[in-house]
Phi, psi and omega in degrees: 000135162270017164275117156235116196311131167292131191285334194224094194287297172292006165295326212224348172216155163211122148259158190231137181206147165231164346287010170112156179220140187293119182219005178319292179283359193253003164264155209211141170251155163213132200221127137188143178020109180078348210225108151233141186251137161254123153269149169198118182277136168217134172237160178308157165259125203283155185295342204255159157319301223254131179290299179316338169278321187299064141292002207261342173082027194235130185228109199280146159322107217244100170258149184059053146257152190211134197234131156239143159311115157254340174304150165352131142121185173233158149293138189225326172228179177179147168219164150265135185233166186234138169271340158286332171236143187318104165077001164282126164204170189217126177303160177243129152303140164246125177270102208053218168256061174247130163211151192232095189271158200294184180266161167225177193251295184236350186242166133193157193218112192278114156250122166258167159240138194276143170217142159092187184048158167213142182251000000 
């Protein structure tokens, strides 16, 4: 496939959220012929430590988020995507290598595209 997990995630992305999200283990390069990509999945953080204390099914908002690039390269595009609905996405500005995706509740998924450099 060409999707491969980053290995060192924070050499190459720093997200910012509040109240923060997990995306460590959810970043991804995707390369092929012509195309290079960064993924980076972000999920909310559940309110309890213990997966097992969330029973109450309450999912905090996630706001002021911001995904930058530190790697090789320019940013040259970018969307947000939903993993929930079938083909939704929105392009993103990207400011330098920054992109600032809307707030979500528990999913969203950051694509940049790359041009030069390689990761």
């Amino acid at each position: 496939t060409a999707l491969a997990p980053i290995q060192d995630p924070e050499a190459v992305l720093t997200v910012d959220a509040m109240p923060g999200v997990w995306w460590h283990m959810f970043a991804y390069t995707y390369k092929a012929p012509g195309v290079n990509r960064v993924l980076v999945h972000l999920l909310s953080v559940p309110p309890h430590d213990q997966i097992s204390d969330n029973k109450e099914g309450v999912v905090r908002k996630v706001t002021d988020v911001a995904v930058t690039y530190k790697g090789p390269g320019t940013v040259v595009q970018a969307w947000e995507l939903s993993p929930f609905i079938a083909g939704w996405t929105r392009p993103l500005a990207p400011q330098g290598k920054t992109v600032k995706p809307t707030d979500f509740h528990l999913w969203k998924i950051v694509v940049l595209e790359l041009r030069g450099g390689a990761q």
